[in-house]
Structures are given as structure tokens and as C-alpha cells.
N, C-alpha and C positions, 0 to 999 in steps of 0.2 A: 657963035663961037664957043661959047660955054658948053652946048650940046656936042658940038664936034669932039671938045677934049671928055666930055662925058662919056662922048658914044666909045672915044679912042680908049678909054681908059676902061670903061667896059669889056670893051674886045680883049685887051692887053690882060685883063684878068680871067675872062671867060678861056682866055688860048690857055693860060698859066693854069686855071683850073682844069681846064680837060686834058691836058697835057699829065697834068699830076693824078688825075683819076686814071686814064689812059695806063699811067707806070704802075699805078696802085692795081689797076686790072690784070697786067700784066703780071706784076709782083706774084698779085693770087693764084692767076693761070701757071707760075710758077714754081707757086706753093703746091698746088692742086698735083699739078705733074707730078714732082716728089713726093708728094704725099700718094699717090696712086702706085708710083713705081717702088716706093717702100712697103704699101700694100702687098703688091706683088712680090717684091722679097719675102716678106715674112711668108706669106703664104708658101714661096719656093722652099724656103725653109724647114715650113711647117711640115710640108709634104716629106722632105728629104728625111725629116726626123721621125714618121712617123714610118718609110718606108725603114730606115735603119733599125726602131724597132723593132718590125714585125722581123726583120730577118737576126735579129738577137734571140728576140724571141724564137725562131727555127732553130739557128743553131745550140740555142739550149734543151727545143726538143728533142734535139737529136744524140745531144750529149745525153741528158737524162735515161733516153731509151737505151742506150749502148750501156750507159749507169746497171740498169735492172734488165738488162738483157740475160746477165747472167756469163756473157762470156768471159774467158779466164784471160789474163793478162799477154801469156804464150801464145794466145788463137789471133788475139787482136795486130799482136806483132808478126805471126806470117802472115797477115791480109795485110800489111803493109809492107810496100815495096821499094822504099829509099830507107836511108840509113836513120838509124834513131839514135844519137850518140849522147851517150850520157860521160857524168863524171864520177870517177872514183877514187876516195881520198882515205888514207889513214894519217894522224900526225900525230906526232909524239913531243916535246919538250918547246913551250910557248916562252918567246922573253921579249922585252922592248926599254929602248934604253932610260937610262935613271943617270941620275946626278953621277959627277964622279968619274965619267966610264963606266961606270958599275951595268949590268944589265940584272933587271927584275921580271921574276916571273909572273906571266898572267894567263891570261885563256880569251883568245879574241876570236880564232878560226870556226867554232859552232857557233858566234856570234853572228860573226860576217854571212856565213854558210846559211844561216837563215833568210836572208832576205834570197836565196835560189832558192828556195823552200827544197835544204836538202834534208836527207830523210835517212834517219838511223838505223843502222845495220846492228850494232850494239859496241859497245866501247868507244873508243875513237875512229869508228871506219865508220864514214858517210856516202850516201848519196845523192848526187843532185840528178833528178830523172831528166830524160829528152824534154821534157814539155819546156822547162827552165836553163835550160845551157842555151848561153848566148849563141846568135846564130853564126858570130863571124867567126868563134872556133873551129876551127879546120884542122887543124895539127900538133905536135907538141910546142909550136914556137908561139903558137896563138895560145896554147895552151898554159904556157909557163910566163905569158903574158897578165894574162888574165887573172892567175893567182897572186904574184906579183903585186900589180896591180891596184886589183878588188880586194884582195883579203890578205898579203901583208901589211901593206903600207908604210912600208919602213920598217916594218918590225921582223922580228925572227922566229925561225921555228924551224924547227927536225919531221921533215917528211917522210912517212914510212915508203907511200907509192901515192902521185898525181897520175890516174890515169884517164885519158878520153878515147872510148870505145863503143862501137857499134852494139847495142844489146842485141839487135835481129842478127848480126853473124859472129858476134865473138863474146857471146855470155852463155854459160848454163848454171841453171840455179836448179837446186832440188833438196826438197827435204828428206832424208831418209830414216829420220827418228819415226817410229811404229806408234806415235803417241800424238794426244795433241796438246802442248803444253801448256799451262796455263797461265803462267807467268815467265814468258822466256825473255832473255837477257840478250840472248841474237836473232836475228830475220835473215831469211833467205831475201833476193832481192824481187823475188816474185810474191813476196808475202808483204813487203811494203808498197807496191806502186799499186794503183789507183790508175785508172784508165785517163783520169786529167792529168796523170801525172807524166804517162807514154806521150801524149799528143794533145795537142794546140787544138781550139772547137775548128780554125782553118783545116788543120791538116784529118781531124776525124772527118766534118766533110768530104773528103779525096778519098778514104779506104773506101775500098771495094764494097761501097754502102748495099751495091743491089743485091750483093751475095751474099750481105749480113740480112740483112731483111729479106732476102727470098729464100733464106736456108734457116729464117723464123718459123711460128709455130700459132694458133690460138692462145695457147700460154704467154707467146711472146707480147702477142698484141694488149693481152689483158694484161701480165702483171702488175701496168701501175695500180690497177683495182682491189685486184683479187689477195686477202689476206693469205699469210704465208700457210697456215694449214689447204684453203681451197687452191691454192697455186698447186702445191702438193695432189690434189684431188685430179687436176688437170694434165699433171707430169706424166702419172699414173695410168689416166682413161686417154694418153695424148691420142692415139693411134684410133682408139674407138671411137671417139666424139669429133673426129677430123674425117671418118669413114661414116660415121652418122649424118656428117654434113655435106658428104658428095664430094670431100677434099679437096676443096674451094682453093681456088686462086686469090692471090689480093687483090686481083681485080674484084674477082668477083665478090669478096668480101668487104672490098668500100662500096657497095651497093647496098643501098638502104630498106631494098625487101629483103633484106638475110636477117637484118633485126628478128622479127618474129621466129623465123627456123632457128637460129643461136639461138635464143632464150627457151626455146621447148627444147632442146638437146643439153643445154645447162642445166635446166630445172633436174633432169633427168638422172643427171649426175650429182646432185644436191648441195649445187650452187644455190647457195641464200637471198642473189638478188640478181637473179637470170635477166632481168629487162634491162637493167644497170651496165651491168655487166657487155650484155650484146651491144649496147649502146657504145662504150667504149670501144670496144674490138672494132666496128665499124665505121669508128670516128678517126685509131690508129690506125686503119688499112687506106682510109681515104688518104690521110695526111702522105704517108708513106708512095701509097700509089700516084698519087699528084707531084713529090718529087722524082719518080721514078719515071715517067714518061719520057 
């Protein structure tokens, strides 16, 4: 009898033991799963972050090259084919209210105007370029929204002109002084803007990239290299040293036997670091040709 409740009472523990190893296995087999498929999260992740990367890293190539390209602010805007609306602001007499009814004078509107990183023309007449106008501005209703808005906030001011206009069809800007000033007090609005300042790295992506880079140059491909006096050397022989080289396609110039003929046609021209140099050039034609396919 003793043995029967021993054997019973063994069994009853051995079930209750593997029973609870059993969940404990389970548990693990559990653990182990989430632990594998947060493995594979991160990893999705890691990939997602490193492809987001490399394509930040492109579109900063691309800005930077359009950077030293050299082209002028007026070329980049007819190779752009939607509207670029920027804003243009004069103001004159700033107040907000004070004890009393009383209203006291202050200066908020170049305050606020900073964070559109807008851009002085001289006096009180600004600029906030296309890169930085909101995009849901569409018209004057949106327009006297937004000022309103973002840069009264209660307060008051004397507006010379609020305006939002197209700079590709309804701007002209020129300097006609025969000088170049050295300290000037006004800008044209083509002598403040900056190529980040027309266009978003999305929307320089969309210009007419192929016609920018296929209406480049050897010059263009080097510049980031080439100090500003040998850029000069290159402007100058462009014609002969692009006829020296059988005036190569970008194709055919992201090909890595052009190395050596660049560098004997550089040398030639007295480039300082002819192998350096070709190196480059056939480093930007690949890049360039690789998005151009």
C-alpha cells in the first residue's frame, strides 16, 4: 500500500514536473521566436536606415554638384517647369498691445521671418525664397492666412506689399550699376538666392537633371577637385582638351580606361595632379551615368 501511494505520488509530481518544464520549454520556444523576429526587425530596420542613407547621401551629391556647377540662378529656373512661388514682404510701423489700451512699439516680423529663412533685399523688404514657403499657400487667402497667423499673432503692423508670386513668370531682377559694389545696402533678388534656396533636394531631383549633366563639361565633372586658378586653366583649353580626348561621352567617360588618357591630356595642360584629378572625373561620370540610365 505504501508503494502504491509512493508510486501515485511520484507520478502526480513527475506529471506536475513535466508539465511545468513542458510551459518552461514552451515559454523559451517563445522567447526564442521573439527574440528571432525582433532580430529580424532590427535588421529590417537596419537595412531600411542604411538604404535611407545612401539615398541622402545621393541627394546631397546632387545638390552639392548643382552647388559648383556654376550655373546661375535664372538657368536653373527655366529648367524648371512648375511654379516657384516665393514671398515678398515690405513693412513698415510694428506695435503690440501694452497695459492701458496703450499699444507699444516693437520689431517682431524679421524675427518671425527667420525661421522661413527669409533673405534681405535691404531695409525692410524681404525675402522668403520657393524652397521655404509653405506648400499649402496657393493664393492671397492662404496668403493673408499665413501672415496672420505665423507672424502677427495678435499683434500689428503697417504693411507696405504681402506678396506671393511665381519667380519663373512673374519676376525680373537685374543689376544695372556698371560696378561691383563692395558694401551694398540693397540686393537684387538674383544676388540673394542660393540654389537651396529655389528648390527642395526633392524637387532639384525632377529638373531636367539629364540636360544639366549632359550640357556639362570635363570642368564640370572636376570642379570639386580642381583649385580655382586650374578650373580656370580648364575653362580656357575647354574645347582643346575635350578634342584631345575624342569628346567623350559620359559614357564613355565613367569608364575606367579613360583614367590614363585624362591624365596624359591634363598633365599637358599643367594640371598638378593629372592622376588625382582623372580619377575624379571618372568617378563623377560613373555616378552621374549610373543615374542617368
Amino acid at each position: 500500500m505504501e508503494y502504491l501511494f509512493s508510486a501515485a505520488v511520484g507520478w502526480v509530481v513527475s506529471n506536475i514536473l513535466n508539465r511545468f518544464f513542458f510551459r518552461a520549454r514552451k515559454t523559451n520556444q517563445i522567447i526564442e521566436a521573439m527574440e528571432g523576429r525582433l532580430a529580424d526587425k532590427d535588421k529590417s530596420i537596419e537595412r531600411l536606415m542604411k538604404g535611407e542613407k545612401r539615398r541622402t547621401k545621393e541627394r546631397h551629391h546632387i545638390v552639392q554638384a548643382l552647388k559648383r556647377s556654376g550655373l546661375s540662378a535664372d538657368k536653373l529656373i527655366d529648367k524648371y517647369d512648375k511654379p516657384l512661388n516665393a514671398i515678398l514682404i515690405s513693412y513698415a510701423t510694428q506695435v503690440e498691445p501694452a497695459t492701458s489700451g496703450f499699444y507699444r512699439k516693437c520689431k517682431f516680423v524679421q524675427e518671425e521671418l527667420k525661421s522661413h529663412n527669409a533673405r534681405s533685399l535691404g531695409g525692410q523688404d524681404f525675402l522668403i525664397p520657393p524652397a521655404n514657403v509653405p506648400k499649402w499657400i496657393k493664393n492671397n487667402k492662404d496668403l493673408q492666412k499665413w501672415f496672420e497667423e505665423e507672424i502677427l499673432k495678435k499683434r500689428y503692423c503697417k504693411l507696405k506689399f504681402l506678396i506671393l508670386f511665381d519667380l519663373r513668370k512673374k519676376a525680373f531682377w537685374q543689376n544695372y550699376v556698371p560696378y561691383k559694389q563692395k558694401k551694398p545696402w540693397n540686393f537684387t533678388i538674383g544676388e540673394i538666392l542660393r540654389i537651396e534656396d529655389l528648390f527642395t533636394e526633392a524637387q532639384i531631383s525632377k529638373i531636367a537633371l539629364s540636360d544639366i549633366v549632359r550640357s556639362g563639361d570635363i570642368a564640370w565633372l572636376a570642379s570639386d577637385i580642381l583649385s580655382p586658378d586650374e578650373l580656370e586653366i580648364i575653362h580656357k583649353n575647354q574645347s582643346l582638351i575635350e578634342g584631345e580626348l575624342g569628346n567623350p561621352s559620359l559614357r564613355l567617360l565613367s569608364n575606367d580606361g579613360m583614367v590614363a588618357t585624362l591624365s596624359t591630356v591634363l598633365a599637358q595642360h599643367g594640371i598638378s595632379s593629372p592622376d588625382e584629378v582623372a580619377s575624379v572625373i571618372v568617378g563623377e561620370a560613373k555616378f552621374w551615368h549610373s543615374r542617368l540610365r
